[in-house]
C-alpha positions as CSV (number, residue, x, y, z in Angstrom):
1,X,0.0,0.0,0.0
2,X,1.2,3.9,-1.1
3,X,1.3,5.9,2.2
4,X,-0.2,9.1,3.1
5,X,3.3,10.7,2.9
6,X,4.0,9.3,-0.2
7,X,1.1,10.1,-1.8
8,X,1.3,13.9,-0.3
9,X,5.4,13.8,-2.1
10,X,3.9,12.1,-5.4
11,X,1.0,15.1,-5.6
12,X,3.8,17.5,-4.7
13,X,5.8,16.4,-7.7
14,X,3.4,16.4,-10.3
15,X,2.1,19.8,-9.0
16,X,5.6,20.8,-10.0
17,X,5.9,19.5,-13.1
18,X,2.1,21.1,-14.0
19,X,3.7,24.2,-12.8
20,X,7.1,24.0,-14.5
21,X,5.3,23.6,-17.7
22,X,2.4,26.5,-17.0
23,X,5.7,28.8,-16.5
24,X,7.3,27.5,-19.7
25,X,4.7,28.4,-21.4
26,X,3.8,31.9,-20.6
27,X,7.5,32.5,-20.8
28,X,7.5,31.2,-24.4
29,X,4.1,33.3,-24.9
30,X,5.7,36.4,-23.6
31,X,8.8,35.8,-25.9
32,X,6.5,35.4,-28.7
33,X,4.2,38.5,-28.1
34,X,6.3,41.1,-26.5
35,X,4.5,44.4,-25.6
36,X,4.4,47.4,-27.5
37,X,6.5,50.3,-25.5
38,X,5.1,53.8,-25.6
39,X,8.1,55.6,-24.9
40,X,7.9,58.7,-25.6
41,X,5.2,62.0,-26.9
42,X,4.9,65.7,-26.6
43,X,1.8,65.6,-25.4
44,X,-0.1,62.1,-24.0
45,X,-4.0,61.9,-23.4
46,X,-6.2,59.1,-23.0
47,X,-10.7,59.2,-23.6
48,X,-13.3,56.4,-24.6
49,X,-14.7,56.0,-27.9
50,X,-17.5,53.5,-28.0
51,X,-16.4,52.2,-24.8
52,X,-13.1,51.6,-26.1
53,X,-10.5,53.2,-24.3
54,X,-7.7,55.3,-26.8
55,X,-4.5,56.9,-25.9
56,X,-3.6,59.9,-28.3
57,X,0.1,60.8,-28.7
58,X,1.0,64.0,-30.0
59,X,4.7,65.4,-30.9
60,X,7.7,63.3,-31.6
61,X,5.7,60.5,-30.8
62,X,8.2,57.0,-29.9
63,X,7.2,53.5,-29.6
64,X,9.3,50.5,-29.9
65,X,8.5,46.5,-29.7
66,X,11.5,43.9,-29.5
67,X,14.2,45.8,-31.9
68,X,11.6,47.5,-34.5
69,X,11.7,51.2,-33.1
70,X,8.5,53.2,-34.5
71,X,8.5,57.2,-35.1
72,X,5.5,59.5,-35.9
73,X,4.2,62.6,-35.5
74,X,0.8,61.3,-34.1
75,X,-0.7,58.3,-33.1
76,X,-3.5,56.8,-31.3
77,X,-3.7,53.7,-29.4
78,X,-6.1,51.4,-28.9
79,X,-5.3,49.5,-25.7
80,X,-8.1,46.9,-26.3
81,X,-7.5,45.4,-30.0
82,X,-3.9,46.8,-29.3
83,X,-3.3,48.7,-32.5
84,X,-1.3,52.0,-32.8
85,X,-2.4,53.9,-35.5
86,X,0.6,56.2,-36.9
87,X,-0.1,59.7,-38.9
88,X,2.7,62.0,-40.3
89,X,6.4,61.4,-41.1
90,X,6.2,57.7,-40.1
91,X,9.9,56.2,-39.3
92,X,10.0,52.1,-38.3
93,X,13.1,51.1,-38.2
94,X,14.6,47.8,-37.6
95,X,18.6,46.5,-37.9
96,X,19.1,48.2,-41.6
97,X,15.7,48.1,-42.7
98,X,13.5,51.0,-42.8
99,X,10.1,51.9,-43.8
100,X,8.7,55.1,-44.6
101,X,4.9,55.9,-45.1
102,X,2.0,59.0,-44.7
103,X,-0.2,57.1,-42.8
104,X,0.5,53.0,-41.1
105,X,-1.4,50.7,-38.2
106,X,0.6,48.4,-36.3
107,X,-0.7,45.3,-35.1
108,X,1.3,44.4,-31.6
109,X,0.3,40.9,-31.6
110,X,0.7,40.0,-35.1
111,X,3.9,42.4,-35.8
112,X,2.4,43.4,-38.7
113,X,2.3,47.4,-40.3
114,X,-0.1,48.2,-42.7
115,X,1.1,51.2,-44.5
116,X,-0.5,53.6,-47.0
117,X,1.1,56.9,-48.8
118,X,4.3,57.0,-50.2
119,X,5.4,53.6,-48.7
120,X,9.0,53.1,-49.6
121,X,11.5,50.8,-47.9
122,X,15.3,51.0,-47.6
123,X,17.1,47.8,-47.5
124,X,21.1,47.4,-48.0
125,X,21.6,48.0,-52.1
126,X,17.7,47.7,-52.6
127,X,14.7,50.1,-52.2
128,X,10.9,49.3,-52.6
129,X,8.2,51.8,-53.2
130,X,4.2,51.3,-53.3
131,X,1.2,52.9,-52.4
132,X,-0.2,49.7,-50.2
133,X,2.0,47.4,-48.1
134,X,1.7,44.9,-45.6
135,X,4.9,43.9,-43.5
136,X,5.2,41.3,-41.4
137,X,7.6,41.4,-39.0
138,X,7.0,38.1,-37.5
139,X,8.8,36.4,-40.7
140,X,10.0,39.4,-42.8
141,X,6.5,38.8,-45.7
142,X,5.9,42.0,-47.2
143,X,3.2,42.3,-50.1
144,X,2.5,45.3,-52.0
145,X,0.4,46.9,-54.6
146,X,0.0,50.4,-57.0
147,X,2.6,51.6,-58.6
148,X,5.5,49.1,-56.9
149,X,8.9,49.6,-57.4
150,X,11.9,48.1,-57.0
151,X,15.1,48.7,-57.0
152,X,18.6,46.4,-57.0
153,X,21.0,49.1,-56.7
154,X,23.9,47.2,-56.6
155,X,23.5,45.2,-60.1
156,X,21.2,48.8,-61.3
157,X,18.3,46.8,-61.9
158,X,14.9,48.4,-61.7
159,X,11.2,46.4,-61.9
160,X,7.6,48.2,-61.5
161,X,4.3,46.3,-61.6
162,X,1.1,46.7,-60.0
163,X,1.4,44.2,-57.3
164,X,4.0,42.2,-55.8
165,X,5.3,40.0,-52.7
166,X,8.8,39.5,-51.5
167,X,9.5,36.0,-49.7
168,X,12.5,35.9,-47.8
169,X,12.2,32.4,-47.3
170,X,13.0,32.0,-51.0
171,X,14.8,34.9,-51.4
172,X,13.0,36.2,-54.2
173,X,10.4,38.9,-55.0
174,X,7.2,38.0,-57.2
175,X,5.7,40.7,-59.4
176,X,2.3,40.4,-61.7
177,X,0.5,42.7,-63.7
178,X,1.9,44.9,-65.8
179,X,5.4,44.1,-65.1
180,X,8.1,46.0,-66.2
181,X,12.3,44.9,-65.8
182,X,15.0,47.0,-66.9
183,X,18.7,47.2,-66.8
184,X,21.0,50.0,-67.6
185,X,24.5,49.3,-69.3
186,X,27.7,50.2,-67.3
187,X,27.7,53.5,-70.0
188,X,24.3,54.6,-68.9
189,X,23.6,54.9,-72.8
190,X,21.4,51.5,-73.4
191,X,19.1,50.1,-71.6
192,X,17.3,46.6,-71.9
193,X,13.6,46.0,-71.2
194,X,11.6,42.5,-70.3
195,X,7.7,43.2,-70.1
196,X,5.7,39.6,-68.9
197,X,2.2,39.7,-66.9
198,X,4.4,37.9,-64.2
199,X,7.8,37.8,-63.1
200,X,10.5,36.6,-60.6
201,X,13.3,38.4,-59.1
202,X,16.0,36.4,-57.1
203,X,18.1,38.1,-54.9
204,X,20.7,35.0,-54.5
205,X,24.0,35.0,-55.1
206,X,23.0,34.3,-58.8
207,X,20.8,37.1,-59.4
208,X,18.1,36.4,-61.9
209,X,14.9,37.3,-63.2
210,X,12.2,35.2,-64.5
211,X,9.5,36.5,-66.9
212,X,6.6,34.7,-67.7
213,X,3.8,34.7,-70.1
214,X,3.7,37.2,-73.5
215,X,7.0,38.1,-72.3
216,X,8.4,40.7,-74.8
217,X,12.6,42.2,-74.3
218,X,13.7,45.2,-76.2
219,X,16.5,46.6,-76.8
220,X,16.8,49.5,-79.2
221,X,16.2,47.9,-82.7
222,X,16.0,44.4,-81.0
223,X,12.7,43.2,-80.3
224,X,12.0,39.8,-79.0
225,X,9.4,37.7,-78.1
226,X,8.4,34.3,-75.9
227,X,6.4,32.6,-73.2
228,X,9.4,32.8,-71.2
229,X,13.0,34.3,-70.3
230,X,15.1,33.7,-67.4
231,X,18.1,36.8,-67.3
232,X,20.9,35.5,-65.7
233,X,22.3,39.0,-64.8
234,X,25.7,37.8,-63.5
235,X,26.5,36.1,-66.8
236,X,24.7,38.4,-69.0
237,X,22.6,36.1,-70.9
238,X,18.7,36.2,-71.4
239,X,17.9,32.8,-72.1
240,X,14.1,32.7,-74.4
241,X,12.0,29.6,-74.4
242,X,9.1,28.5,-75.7
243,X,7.9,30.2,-79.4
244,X,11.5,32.4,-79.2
245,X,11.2,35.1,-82.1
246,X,13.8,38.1,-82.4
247,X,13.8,40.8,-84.9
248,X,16.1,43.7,-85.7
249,X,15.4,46.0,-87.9
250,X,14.5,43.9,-91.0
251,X,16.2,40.8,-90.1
252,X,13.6,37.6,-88.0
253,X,15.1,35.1,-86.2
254,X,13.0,31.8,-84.7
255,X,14.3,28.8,-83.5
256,X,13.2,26.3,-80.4
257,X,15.4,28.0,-77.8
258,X,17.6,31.2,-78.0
259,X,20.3,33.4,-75.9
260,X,20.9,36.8,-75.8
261,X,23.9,37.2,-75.1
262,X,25.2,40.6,-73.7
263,X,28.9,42.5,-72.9
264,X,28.5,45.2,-71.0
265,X,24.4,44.9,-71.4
266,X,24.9,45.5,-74.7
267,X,23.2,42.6,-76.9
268,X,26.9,40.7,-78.7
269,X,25.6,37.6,-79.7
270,X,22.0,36.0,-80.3
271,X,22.2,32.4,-80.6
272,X,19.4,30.0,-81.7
273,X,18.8,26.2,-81.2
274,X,16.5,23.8,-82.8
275,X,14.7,24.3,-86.4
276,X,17.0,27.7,-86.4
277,X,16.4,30.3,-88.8
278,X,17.5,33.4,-89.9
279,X,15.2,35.5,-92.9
280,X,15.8,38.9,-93.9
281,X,13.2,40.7,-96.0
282,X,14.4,43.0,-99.0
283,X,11.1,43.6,-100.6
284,X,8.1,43.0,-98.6
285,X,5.9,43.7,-101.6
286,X,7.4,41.2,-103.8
287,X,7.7,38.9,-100.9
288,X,12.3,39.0,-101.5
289,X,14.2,37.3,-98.3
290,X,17.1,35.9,-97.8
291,X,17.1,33.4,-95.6
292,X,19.7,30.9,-93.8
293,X,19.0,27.7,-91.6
294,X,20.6,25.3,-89.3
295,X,20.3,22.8,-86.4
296,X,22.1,25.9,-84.4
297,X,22.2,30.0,-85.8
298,X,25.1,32.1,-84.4
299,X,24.3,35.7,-85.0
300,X,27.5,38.6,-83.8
301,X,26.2,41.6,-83.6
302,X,28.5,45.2,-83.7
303,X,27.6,48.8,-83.1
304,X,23.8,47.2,-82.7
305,X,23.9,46.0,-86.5
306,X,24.2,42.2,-87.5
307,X,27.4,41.5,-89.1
308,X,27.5,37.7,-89.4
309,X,25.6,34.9,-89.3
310,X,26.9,31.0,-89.1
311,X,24.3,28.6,-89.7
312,X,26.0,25.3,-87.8
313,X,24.8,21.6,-88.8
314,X,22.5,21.0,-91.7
315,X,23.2,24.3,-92.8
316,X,21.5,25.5,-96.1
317,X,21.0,28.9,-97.4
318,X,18.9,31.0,-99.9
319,X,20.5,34.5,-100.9
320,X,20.5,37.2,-103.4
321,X,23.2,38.1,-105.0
322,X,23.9,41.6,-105.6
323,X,26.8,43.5,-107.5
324,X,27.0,47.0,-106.4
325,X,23.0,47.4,-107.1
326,X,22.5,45.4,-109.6
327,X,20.6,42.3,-108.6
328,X,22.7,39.1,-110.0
329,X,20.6,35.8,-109.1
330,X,20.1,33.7,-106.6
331,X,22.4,31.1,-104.8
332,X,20.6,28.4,-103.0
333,X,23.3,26.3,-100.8
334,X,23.3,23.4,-97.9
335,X,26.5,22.7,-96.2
336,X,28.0,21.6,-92.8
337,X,28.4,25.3,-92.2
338,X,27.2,28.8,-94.0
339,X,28.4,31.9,-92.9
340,X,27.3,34.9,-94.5
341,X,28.9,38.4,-94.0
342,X,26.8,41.5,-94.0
343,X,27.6,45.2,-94.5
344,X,25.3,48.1,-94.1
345,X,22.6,45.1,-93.0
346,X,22.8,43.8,-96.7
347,X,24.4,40.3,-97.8
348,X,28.2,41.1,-98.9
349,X,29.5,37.5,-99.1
350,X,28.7,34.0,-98.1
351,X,31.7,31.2,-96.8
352,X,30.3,27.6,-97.4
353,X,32.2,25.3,-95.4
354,X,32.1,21.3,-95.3
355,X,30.3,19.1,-97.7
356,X,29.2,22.3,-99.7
357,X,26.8,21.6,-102.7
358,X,24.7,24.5,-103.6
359,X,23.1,25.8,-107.7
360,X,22.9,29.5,-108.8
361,X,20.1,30.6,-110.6
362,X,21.2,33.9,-112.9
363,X,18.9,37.0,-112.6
364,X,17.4,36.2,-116.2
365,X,16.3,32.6,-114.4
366,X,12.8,32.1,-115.5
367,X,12.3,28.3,-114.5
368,X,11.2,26.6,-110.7
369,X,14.0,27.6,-108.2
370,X,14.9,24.4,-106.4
371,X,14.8,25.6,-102.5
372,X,16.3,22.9,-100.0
């Protein structure tokens, strides 16, 4: 049989344990939801309103919570739902991020501001601006929307949209609507564009964006065009997937996949894969082109004009020939390799390398030209 003592020491015990635990808890819970400190105001005031009772803080008003110090020119409290309400010259600051606003509500329990007004926030080499946010403080979530900007100072990237999210979790910031990414060279001379109804921005190490859907990229005569693009900014290179087309000026270049391939921003290379091909019109009324194609299309680009093209692998070509400016036939090649050479954005020679067998019809040709 369990004595009376023992049973008074076994009581005692679990008491302790219950008690231990209870503590633990409200310790954790007070970690968890630290109060909001009202530290300092001008001028300090409290009344009911609808049997709620409010604190209004006037002057240099100064509130803190954990390590996000909050600044404002007036506020109200509401001690019940515990929400200060912030008006003026808002200022929350937190480690190296700030965030500026007109008008913001803090939620103490949740950690999360709900700013309106000229919302912009200051990170190390990145800025944000909207005219809605939400910020969670809990786990760093912001979302925003009208007129949202960002800004990657460091690699002087710039995106604007109508609505967006950043996810530090992931590291990235997600965009839609109207979405807008541009990137100025290191001459502050060119600039290239990538418009898509959705887009990723990742702020690793390997910074990228990600466009998707009707994404178009532009460049000064370069215009191109594909369901998606991923712009490894690091290496330079826009990669287009998916229905790829580029043109500049009168020059249209498809293929399965292509890179644009940059130095210094500025568009060097455009390289296609897959069913590649490269037409250029000369007479769109009497449907003339030129056109080269190839398992792979290298295109080097100068000054922002074409200057070669090297169709790679099955190569065959179909080209006008032209002495000074009179027309002189037509040569229609296939070859390992065709490289033609432009000048001026017009044919001026053509190398054909490997296997080479090709027919050239004079200008006075009036039979079925033979087009492999």
């Amino acid at each position: 049989m369990i004595s009376n003592k023992n049973i008074f020491w076994l009581s005692l015990s679990l008491f302790s344990i219950l008690l231990f635990e209870s503590l633990s808890q409200e310790r954790s819970r007070a970690i968890d939801v630290s109060r909001l400190e009202l530290l300092h105001a001008d001028l300090s005031r409290g009344y009911l309103e609808n049997g709620l009772p409010l604190k209004i803080l006037e002057g240099n008003v100064h509130a803190r919570q954990d390590t996000l110090e909050l600044f404002c020119d007036r506020a109200i409290y509401d001690e019940t739902n515990k929400i200060l309400h912030l008006m003026g010259k808002i200022r929350m600051y937190r480690g190296k991020d700030t965030l500026l606003a007109r008008e913001a509500r803090y939620f103490e329990e949740s950690k999360i501001a709900v700013a309106e007004g000229e919302v912009r926030v200051f990170r190390p080499a990145q800025e944000m601006k909207s005219d809605y946010l939400e910020y969670s403080y809990k786990n760093d979530h912001i979302r925003a929307t009208g007129n949202l900007f960002l800004h990657d100072r460091e690699n002087q990237a710039f995106i604007t949209a109508d609505q967006g999210e950043y996810l530090p979790e992931k590291n990235f910031s997600y965009v839609k609507e109207k979405a807008h990414f541009w990137r100025i060279d290191s001459t502050s001379s060119d600039t290239i564009h990538i418009y898509s109804r959705q887009m990723e921005y990742q702020f690793a190490s390997n910074r990228q964006a990600i466009a998707n859907d009707s994404v178009r990229i532009l460049q000064k005569n370069l215009l191109a065009t594909c369901d998606s693009a991923v712009y490894q900014l690091d290496q330079d290179i826009i990669f287009l997937k998916s229905n790829p087309v580029a043109t500049q000026e009168n020059n249209k270049i498809t293929g399965d996949e292509m890179q644009l391939i940059l130095k210094d921003r500025e568009l060097e290379r455009i390289v296609v894969t897959g069913k590649a091909q490269a037409v250029s019109t000369l007479d769109s009324l009497l449907n003339k082109e030129d056109r080269l194609e190839g398992r792979e299309i290298v295109i080097f680009i100068s000054d922002r004009k074409i200057k070669e093209i090297h169709a790679i692998s099955n190569a065959r070509s179909y080209y006008h020939l032209k002495e000074k400016t009179e027309d002189r036939g037509i040569n229609v090649a296939s070859a390992d390799t065709i490289k033609a050479f432009l000048w001026e954005n017009e044919l001026d020679s053509i190398a054909v390398i490997g296997g080479a067998q090709g027919i050239y019809y004079p200008q006075d040709y009036k039979g079925k030209i033979l087009q492999e």
